[in-house]
C-alpha positions as CSV (number, residue, x, y, z in Angstrom):
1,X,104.2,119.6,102.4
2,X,102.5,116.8,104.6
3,X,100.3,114.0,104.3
4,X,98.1,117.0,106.9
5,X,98.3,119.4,103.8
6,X,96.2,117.6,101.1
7,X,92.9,118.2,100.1
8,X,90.6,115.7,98.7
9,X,86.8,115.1,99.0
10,X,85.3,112.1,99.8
11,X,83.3,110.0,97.9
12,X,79.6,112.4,99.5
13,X,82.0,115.5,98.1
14,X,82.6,116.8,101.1
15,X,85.8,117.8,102.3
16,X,88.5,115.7,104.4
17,X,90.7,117.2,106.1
18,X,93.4,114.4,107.1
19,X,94.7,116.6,110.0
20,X,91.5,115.6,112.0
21,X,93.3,112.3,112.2
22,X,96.5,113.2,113.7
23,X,97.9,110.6,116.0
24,X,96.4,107.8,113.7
25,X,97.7,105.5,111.4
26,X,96.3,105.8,107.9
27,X,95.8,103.0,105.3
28,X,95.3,104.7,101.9
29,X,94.1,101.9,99.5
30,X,93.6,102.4,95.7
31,X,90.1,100.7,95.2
32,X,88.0,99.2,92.2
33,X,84.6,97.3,92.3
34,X,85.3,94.9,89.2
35,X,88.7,93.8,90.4
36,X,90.6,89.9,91.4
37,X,91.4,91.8,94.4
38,X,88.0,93.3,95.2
39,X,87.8,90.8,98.1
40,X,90.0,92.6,99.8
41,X,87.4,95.0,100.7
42,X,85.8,92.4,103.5
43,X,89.6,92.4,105.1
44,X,90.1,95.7,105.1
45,X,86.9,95.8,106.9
46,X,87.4,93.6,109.5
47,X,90.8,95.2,110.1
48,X,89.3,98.8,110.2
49,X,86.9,97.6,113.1
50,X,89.1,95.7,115.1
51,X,91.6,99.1,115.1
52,X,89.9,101.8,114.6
53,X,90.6,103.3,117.9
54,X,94.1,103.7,116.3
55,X,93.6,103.3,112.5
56,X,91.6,105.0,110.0
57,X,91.3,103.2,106.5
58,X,90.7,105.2,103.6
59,X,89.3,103.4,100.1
60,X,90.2,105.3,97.2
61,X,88.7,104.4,94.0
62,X,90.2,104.4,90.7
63,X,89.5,103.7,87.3
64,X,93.1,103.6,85.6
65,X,93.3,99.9,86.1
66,X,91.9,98.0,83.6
67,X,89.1,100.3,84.0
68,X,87.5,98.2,87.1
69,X,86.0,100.8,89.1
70,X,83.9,102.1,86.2
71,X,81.1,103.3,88.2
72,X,80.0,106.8,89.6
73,X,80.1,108.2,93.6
74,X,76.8,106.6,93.9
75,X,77.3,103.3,92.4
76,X,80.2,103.1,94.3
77,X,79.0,103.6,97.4
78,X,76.3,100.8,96.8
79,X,77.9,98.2,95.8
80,X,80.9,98.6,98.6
81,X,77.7,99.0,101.3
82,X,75.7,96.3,99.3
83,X,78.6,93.6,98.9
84,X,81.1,94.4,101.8
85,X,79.2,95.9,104.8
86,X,82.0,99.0,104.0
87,X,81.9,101.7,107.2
88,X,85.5,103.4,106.5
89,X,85.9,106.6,104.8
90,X,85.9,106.2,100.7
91,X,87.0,109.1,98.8
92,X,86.4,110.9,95.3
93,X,87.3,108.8,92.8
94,X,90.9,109.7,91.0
95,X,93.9,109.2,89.4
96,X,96.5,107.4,91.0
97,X,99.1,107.5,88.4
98,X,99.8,110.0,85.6
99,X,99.6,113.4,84.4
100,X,96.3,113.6,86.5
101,X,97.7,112.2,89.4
102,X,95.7,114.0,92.6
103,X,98.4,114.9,94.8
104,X,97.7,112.4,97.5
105,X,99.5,109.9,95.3
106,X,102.4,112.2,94.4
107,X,102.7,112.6,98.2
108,X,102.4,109.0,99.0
109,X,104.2,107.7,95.9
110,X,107.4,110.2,95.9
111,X,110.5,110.0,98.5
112,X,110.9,114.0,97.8
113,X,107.6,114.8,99.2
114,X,107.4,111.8,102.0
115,X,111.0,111.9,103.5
116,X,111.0,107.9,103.2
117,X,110.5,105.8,99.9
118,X,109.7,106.3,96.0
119,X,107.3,103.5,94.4
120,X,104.7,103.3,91.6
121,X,101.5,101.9,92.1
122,X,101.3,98.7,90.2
123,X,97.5,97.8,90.4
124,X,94.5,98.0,92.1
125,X,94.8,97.6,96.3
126,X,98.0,98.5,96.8
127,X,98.4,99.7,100.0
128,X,100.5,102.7,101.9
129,X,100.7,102.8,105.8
130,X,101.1,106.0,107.4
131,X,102.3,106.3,111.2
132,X,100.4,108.4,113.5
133,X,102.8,111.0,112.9
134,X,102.0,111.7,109.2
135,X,105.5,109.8,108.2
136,X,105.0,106.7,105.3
137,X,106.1,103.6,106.9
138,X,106.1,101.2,103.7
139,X,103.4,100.3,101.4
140,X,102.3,97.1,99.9
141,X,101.1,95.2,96.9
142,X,98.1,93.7,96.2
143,X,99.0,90.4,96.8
144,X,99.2,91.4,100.6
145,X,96.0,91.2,102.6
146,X,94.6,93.8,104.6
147,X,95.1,91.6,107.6
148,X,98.8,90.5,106.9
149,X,101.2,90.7,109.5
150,X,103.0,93.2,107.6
151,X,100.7,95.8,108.2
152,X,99.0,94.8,111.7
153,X,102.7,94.1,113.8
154,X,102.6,98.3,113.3
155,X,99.2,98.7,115.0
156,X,100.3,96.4,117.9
């Protein structure tokens, strides 16, 4: 299986199909509206506009953090439009972690399913970069910014 091969709605419910961004990078972000980190949305604005050509962002909210992103599709949508100015794609809210874990995050999280590293997502806006290839470069902690260096030297 590849990164092309899930299937997960976005936050409308419709479909994405990931495959429409082949020859992309992707930057899957686990989101929350009530969070320290919830800042980070304005950054990981500014960086999906200045790449875009080349980068697609993808917010995913999730509530199995200290229950910050308590709030339905809707409400959601709102507050990232309202508060952030938020154009990048958003999708369904789910489980990052867990025995409901969608299988985005068992792809993104496990080294048996994407060829390069294990990890375990530790809070909310942590970070995975995907090359335009489908392949996980690295992912990232909360504590890095959108905007880090760590993340845009691979857009370059």
């Amino acid at each position: 299986m590849n990164i092309y091969d899930i299937k997960i709605n976005s936050l409308q419910g419709k479909p994405i199909h990931f495959s429409d961004f082949k020859n992309k990078y992707l930057l899957f972000v686990n989101v929350a509206s009530k969070c320290g980190f919830t800042p980070q949305y304005e950054d990981l604005e500014k960086l999906y506009q200045s790449y875009k050509e080349k980068l697609v962002v993808i917010g995913v909210p999730c509530n199995q953090f200290g229950k910050q992103e308590p709030g339905n599709a809707s409400e959601i949508q709102e507050f990232c439009e309202m508060n952030y100015g938020v154009s990048f794609l958003m999708t369904e809210k789910i489980d990052v972690k867990g025995d409901n874990q969608h299988p985005l995050y068992a792809w993104l999280t496990s080294k048996s399913l994407n060829g390069n590293k294990s990890s375990s997502v530790k809070w909310n806006f942590q970070k995975y970069l995907i090359d335009k290839n489908g392949h996980l470069i690295d992912y990232y902690f909360s504590i890095t910014k959108p905007t880090s260096s760590k993340i845009i030297n691979h857009l370059k």
